[in-house]
C-alpha positions in Angstrom: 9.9 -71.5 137.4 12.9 -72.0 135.2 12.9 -71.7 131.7 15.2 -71.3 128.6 14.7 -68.1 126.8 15.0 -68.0 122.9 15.8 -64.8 121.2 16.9 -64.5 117.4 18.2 -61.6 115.8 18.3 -57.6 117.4 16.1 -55.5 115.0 12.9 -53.3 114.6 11.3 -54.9 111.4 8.4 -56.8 113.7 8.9 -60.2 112.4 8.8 -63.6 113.8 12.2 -63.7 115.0 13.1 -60.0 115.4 13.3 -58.2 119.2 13.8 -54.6 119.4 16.8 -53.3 120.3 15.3 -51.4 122.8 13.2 -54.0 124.2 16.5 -56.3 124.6 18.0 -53.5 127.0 14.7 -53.7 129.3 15.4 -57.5 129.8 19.2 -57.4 130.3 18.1 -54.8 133.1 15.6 -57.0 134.3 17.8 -60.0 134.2 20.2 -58.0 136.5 18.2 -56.4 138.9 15.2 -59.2 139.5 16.9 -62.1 141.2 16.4 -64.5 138.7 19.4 -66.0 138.4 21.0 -66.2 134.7 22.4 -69.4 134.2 24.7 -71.0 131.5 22.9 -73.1 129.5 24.9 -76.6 130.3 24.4 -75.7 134.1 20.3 -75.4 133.9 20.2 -78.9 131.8 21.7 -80.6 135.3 19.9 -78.6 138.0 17.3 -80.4 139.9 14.4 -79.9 138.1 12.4 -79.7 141.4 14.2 -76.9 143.4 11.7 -74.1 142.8 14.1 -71.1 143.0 13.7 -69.0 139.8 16.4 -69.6 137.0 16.7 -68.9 133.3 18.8 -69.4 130.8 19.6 -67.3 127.3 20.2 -68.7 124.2 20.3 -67.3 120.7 19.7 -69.2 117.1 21.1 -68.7 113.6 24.1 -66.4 114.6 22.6 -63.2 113.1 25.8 -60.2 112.7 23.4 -58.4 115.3 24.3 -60.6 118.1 27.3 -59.2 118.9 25.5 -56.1 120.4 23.2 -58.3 122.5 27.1 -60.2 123.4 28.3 -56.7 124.8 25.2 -56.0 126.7 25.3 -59.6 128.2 28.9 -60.1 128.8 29.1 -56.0 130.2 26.0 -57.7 132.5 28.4 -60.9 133.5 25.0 -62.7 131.7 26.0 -66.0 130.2 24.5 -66.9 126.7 24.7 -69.8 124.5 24.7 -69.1 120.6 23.0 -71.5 118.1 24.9 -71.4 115.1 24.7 -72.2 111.0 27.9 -73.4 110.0 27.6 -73.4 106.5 25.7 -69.9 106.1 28.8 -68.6 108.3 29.5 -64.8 107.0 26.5 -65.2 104.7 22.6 -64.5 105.5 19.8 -66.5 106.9 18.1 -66.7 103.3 18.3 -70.5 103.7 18.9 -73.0 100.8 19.6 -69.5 99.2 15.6 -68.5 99.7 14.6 -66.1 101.3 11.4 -66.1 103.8 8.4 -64.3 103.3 7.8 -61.9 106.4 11.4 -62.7 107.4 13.9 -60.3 106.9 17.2 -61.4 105.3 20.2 -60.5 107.3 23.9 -60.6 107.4 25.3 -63.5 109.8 28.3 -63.5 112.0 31.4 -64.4 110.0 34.2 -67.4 111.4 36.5 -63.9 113.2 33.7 -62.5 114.8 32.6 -66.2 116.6 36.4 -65.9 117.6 36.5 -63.0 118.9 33.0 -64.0 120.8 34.3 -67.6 121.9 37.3 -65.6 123.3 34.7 -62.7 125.2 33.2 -66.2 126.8 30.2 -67.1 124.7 29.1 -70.3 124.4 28.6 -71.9 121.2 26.0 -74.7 120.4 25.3 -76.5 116.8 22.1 -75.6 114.5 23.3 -78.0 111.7 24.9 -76.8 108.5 22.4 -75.6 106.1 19.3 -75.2 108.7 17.6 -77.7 106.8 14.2 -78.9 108.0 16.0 -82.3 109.5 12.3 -84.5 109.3 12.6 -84.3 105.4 15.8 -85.5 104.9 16.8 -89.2 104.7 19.6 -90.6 107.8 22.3 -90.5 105.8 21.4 -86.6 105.2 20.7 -85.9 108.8 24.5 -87.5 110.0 25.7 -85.2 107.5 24.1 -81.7 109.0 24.9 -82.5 112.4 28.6 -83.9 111.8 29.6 -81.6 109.5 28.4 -78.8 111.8 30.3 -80.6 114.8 33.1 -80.4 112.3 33.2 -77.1 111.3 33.2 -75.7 115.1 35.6 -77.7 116.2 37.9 -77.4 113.0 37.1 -73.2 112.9 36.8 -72.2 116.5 37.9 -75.3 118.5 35.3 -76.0 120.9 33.5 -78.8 121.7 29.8 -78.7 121.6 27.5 -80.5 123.4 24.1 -78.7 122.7 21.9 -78.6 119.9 19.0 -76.5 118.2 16.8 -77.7 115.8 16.3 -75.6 113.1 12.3 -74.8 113.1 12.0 -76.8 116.0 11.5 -79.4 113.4 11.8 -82.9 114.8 11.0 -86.7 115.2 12.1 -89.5 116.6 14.3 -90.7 114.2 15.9 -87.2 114.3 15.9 -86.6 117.7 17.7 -90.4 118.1 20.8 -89.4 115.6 20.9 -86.5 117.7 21.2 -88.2 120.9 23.9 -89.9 119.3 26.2 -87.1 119.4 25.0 -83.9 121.8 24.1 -84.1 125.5 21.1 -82.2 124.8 18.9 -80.8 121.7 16.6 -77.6 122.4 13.5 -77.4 120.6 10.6 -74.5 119.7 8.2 -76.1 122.0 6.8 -73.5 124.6 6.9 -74.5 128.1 9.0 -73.8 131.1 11.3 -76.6 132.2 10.5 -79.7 134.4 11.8 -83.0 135.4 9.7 -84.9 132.5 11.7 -83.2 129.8 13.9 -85.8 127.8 17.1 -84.4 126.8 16.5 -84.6 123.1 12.9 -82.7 123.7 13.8 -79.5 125.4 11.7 -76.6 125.7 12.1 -73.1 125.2 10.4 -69.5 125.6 10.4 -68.0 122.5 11.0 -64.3 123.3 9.1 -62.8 120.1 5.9 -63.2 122.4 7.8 -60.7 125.4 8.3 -58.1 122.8 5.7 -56.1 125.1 7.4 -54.0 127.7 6.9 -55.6 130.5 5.7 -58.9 130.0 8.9 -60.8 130.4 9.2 -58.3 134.2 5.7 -60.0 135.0 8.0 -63.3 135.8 6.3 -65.0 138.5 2.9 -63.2 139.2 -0.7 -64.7 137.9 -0.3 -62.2 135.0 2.7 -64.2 133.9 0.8 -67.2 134.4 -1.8 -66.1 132.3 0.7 -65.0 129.6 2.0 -68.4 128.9 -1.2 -70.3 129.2 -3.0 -67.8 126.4 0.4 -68.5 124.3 0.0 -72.1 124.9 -3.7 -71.9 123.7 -3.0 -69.9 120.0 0.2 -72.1 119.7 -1.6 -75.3 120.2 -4.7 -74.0 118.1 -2.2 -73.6 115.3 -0.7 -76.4 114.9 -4.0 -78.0 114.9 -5.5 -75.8 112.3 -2.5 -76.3 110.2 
């Protein structure tokens, strides 16, 4: 199985996109010690999706200040890990559109000298648009502008190119997913499923790791428990978005 892990931001409030601290150690010692190779993210996009061997890759969304403890742990590991990030909420917090989120905390974000001194420590950097706007409501014209302006920012601020995307919320269609293709390689999504050869390079999926907050569970990789893991998340995810 190979699959792209999703993690958010390093903290013990128990929300949606929090991991505890403690929990995050467990699974860079399990990423070190199980076999599973680590992967960067622009290598696992080209492997062949058939070769069975065992193979993740770890990525990180909306560039939360906390990352940079996860970033010592990783690169201390030699554990490649791509980072997701808001350009326009860059130094600010994740209360986006100036909202905050109920059940969400609101946190400080990564300013433009600490993704410097990250880019330079070898993380990679991938683009989650500029205001992490739900991209499905907006008209074109306002899509373009999220994703260029983001491509713009990184390459003005921290001079990389960036070939990988994440949409914010997962949110997507075809119309986005085509102004996308336009202009990144690849787009990850929130959809939970390992990877396989159907998976079109606009329509990525990813584990999100807020359901291996357990100790253990994300160890389990490979056995029938495992198995069992992601088809009862599959079910309740699936169930939701039907209910709702």
């Amino acid at each position: 199985m190979r699959a792209i892990l999703t993690y958010h931001s390093l903290d013990d409030s128990g929300s949606a996109i929090s991991m505890p601290p403690a929990v995050f150690r467990q699974h860079v010692s399990w990423m070190v010690a199980s076999g599973v190779r680590v992967l960067p993210l622009a290598d696992m996009l080209v492997l062949d999706r058939d070769d069975p061997a065992p193979a993740v890759s770890i990525t990180f969304d909306d560039g939360f200040m906390n990352f940079t403890d996860a970033a010592a742990q990783l690169m201390a590991a030699r554990l490649p890990v791509t980072l997701f990030v808001v350009t326009g909420h860059i130094g600010g917090s994740n209360a986006w559109g100036g909202r905050a989120e109920s059940g969400i905390p609101t946190l400080p974000l990564l300013g433009w000298g600490e993704l410097e001194r990250l880019v330079a420590q070898g993380v990679s950097i991938g683009a989650h648009t500029r205001s992490h706007a739900r991209l499905p409501t907006l008209p074109p014209a306002a899509v373009e502008d999220e994703l260029d302006g983001c491509l713009q920012d990184l390459r003005t601020r921290l001079g990389v190119r960036v070939e990988h995307f994440a949409y914010p919320y997962g949110a997507a269609d075809e119309d986005v997913a085509a102004i996308t293709g336009a202009r990144f390689q690849a787009a990850v999504t929130t959809r939970f499923a390992p990877l396989s050869r159907h998976d079109a390079p606009m329509w990525i999926p990813r584990f999100d790791m807020y359901y291996f907050r357990q100790p253990g569970t994300l160890e389990s990789w490979g056995t029938p428990r495992f198995r069992r893991r992601l088809w009862s998340v599959q079910l309740r995810r699936q169930l939701r978005e039907v209910l709702t």
